[in-house]
N, C-alpha and C positions, 0 to 999 in steps of 0.2 A: 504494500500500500504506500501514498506518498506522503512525503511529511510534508514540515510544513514550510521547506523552503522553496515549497514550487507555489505556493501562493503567488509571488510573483507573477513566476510566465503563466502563472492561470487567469491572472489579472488580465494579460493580454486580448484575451476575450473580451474584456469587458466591454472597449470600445470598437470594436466588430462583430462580434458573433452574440452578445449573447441577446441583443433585442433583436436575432435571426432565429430560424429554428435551424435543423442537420440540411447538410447537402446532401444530394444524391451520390457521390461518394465517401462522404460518413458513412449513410445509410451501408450500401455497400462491407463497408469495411467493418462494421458493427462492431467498435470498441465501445460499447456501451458505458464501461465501467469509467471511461476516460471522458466522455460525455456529460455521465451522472457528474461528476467530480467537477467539472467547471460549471456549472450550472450552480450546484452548492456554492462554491468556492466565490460565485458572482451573487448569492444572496435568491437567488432565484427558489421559487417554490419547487417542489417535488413533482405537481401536475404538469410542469412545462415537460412531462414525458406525453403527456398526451399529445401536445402541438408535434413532438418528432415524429408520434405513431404516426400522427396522421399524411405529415409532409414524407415519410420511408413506404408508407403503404402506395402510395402515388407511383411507388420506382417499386414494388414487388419486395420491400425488404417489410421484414419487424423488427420493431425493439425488444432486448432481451432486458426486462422489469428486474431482474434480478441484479442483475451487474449494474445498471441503472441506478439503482439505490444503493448498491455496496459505496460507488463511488462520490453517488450525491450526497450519502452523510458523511463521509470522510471531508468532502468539500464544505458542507454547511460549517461544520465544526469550527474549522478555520477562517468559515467565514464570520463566524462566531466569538471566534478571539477578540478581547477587550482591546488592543491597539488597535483592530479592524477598525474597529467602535469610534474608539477616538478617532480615526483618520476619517472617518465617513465625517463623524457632526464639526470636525474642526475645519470641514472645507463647505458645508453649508449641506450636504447630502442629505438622502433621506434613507432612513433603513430597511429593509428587508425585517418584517416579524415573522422568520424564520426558526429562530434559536431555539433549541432542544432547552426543558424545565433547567438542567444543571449547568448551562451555560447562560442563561436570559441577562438574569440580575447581573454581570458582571459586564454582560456588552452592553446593555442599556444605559448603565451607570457612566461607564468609558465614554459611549456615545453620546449621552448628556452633557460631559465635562465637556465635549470637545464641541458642544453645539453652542453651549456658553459662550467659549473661547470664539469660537468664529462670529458670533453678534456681539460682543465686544468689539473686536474690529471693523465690523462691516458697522456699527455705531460714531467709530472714528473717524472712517472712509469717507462716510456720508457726510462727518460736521466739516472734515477736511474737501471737500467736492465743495461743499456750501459754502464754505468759506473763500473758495476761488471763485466761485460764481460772482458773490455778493461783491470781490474786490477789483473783481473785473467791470463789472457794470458800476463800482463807484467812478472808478477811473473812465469809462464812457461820458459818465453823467458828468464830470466836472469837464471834461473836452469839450460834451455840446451846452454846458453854460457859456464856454468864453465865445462859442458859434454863435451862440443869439445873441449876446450881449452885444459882439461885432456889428451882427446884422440889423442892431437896432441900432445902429450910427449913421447907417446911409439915407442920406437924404430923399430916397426917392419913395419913400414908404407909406402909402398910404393911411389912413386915420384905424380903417380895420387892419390893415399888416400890424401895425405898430398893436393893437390891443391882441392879434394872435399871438405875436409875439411876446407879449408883455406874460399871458396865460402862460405860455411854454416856458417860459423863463421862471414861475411864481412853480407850475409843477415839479420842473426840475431841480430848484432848489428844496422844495418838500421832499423830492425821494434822495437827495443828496442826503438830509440830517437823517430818513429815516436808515440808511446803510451805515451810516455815522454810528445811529444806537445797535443796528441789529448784530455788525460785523465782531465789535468788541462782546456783545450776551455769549454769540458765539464762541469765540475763540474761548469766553470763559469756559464754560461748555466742553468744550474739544479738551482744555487741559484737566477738568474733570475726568472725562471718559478715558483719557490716556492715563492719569493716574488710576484711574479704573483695571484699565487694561493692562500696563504694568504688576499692578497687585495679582492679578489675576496670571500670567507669567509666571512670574513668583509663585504663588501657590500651586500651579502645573510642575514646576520642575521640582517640587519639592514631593512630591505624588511618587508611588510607587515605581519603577522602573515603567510597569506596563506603557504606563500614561505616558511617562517623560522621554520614553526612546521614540517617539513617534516623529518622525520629522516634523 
């Protein structure tokens, strides 16, 4: 049987084959046991045997049920490992409620920590996005102040040009002070959640090996 360093090149599936079902040479070649095993090993349920039956019966093969499941619980198991856990919720993922009674509590848990950790960051991401928004369009706004101010110097303006302008000029200065107040709430903000998220660092690498080997 395999351990569990082929997690990896099992992984490889994940981003090809496993939201496929078997080829016509799978089928063919009926390593079932090899099949069951990445399907596990990808979080998948046990019924995605039904989806091969049905795309091998198409080419004249069956699935052998047996070796099918030798291999898909070997795979779940591993797909089951609490770093799993962590790596799935630390990258925003969603998990597979696949887990045998004697592994659940301990991927779950993993998987928690590490879904924590990723809305921690995607919370910093966002005030740091917002914050170049907001300092982008200050820096707009004071450019097209000294525009109108210009443009209300030329003589040739009539009585409504001058009061459009005068309007655009009175808006623009209101969303000037209001980027004024909002930029600085922010950053307050962002140095919170980063002290957030630091502490939170910190208390992951202080966690059990499981957690803390996780890239």
């Amino acid at each position: 049987m395999r351990s569990l360093a082929l997690v990896g090149l099992a992984a490889l599936f994940l981003g090809g084959c496993a939201g496929n079902s078997v080829s016509e040479s799978q089928c063919a070649v009926g390593d079932w046991e090899t099949i069951g095993y990445r399907d596990g090993v990808n979080g998948q349920r046990s019924t995605r045997l039904l989806a091969h039956q049905d795309a091998c019966m198409k080419h004249g093969f069956s699935p052998d049920r047996e070796e099918y499941m030798l291999g898909w619980e070997q795979g779940v198991r591993e797909y089951c490992d609490p770093n799993n856990g962590f790596h799935i919720g630390s990258r925003g993922g969603n998990h597979a409620n696949v887990c045998p009674s004697d592994l659940k509590a301990g991927f779950l848990t993993a998987y928690r920590d590490g879904k924590t950790l990723y809305d921690a960051r995607l919370a910093v991401a966002n005030l740091e996005w917002e914050i170049d928004q907001k300092t982008n369009r200050l820096a707009e706004v004071k450019s097209q102040i000294v525009s109108v101010a210009a443009a209300q110097l030329s003589t040739e303006l009539t009585a409504a040009d001058r009061i459009e302008l005068g309007d655009q000029l009175r808006r623009l200065y209101e969303e000037q002070e209001l980027l004024k107040d909002e930029i600085p709430e922010l950053e307050a903000r962002l140095a919170d959640k980063s002290r957030e998220l630091d502490a939170l660092n910190r208390a992951m690498a202080s966690l059990t090996p499981v957690v803390g080997s996780v890239p």
